[in-house]
C-alpha positions as CSV (number, residue, x, y, z in Angstrom):
1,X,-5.7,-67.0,9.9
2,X,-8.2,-68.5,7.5
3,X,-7.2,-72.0,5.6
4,X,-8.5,-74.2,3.2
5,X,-7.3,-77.7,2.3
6,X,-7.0,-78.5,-1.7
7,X,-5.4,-81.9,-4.2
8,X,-4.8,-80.5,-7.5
9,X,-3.1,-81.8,-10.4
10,X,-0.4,-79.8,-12.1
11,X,0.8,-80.0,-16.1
12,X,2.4,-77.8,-18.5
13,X,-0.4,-77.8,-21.3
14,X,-3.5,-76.1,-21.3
15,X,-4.5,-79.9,-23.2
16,X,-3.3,-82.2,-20.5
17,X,-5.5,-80.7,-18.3
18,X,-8.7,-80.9,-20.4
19,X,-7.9,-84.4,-21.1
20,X,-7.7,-84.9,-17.2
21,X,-10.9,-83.3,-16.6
22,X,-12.9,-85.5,-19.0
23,X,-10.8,-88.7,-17.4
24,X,-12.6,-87.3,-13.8
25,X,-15.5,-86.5,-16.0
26,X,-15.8,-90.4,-16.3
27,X,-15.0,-91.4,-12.9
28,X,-11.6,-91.7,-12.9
29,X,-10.1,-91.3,-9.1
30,X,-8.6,-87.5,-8.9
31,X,-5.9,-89.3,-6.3
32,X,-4.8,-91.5,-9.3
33,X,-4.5,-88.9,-11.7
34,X,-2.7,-86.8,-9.3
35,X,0.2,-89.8,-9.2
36,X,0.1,-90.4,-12.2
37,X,0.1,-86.9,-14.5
38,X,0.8,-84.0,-12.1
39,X,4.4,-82.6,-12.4
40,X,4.0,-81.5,-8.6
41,X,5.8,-82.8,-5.8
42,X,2.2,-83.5,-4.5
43,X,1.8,-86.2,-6.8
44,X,3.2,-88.7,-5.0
45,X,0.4,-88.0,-2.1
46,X,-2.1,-88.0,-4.8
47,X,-2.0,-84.3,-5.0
48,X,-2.6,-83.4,-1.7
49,X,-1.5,-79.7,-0.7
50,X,-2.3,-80.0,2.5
51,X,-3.8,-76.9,4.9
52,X,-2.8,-73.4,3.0
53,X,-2.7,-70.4,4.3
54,X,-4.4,-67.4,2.5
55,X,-1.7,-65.7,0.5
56,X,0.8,-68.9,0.7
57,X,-0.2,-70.1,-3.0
58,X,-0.4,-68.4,-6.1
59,X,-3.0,-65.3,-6.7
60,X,-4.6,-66.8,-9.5
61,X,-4.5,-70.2,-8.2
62,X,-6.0,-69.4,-4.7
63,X,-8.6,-67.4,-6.0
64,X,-10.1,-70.1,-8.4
65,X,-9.4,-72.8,-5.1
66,X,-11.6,-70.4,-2.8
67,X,-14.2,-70.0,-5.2
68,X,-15.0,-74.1,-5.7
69,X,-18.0,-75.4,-3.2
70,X,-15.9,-78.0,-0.7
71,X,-16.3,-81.6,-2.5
72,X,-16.0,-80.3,-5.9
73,X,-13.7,-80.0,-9.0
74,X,-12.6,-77.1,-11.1
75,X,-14.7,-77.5,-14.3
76,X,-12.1,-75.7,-15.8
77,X,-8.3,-75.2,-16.2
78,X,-6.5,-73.3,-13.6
79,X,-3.7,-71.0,-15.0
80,X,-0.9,-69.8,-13.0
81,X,2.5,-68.8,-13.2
82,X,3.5,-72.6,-12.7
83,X,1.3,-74.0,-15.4
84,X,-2.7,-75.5,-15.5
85,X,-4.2,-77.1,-12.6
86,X,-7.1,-79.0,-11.6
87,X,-8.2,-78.4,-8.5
88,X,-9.9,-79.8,-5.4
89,X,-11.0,-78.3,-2.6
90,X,-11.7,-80.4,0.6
91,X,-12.1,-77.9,2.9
């Protein structure tokens, strides 16, 4: 079954995550942020989700995860049912 290995940063408001993005925008460390800001349980591993399996995360979530190059950063909000990420795929 096919994997892929994300950090993202979760927070309730559309804003939070824009002001996150422009933090990474000025090379501010993602893992730091993740501590920090998310409201995840990942946080405390700097947003590290570990290996997921295709259909274990949210639709909307997994298809915006999938669709980022390996090394880079959503550009943009995620929305999903849980709130905005930021994602980052590693693998």
């Amino acid at each position: 079954m096919k994997t892929y290995h994300v950090h993202h940063i979760l927070v309730k408001a559309r804003f939070e995550a824009e002001d996150l993005l422009k933090k990474i925008a000025e090379g501010k460390k993602f893992s730091e942020l993740a501590k920090k800001f998310s409201t995840c349980n990942s946080a405390a591993h700097g947003g590290d989700l570990g290996e997921l399996k295709m259909g274990q995360a949210d639709c909307d979530f997994e298809e915006a995860a999938l669709a980022l190059p390996v090394g880079k950063t959503s550009s943009n909000p995620i929305r999903s049912k849980f709130g905005y990420h930021i994602i980052h795929r590693i693998k």
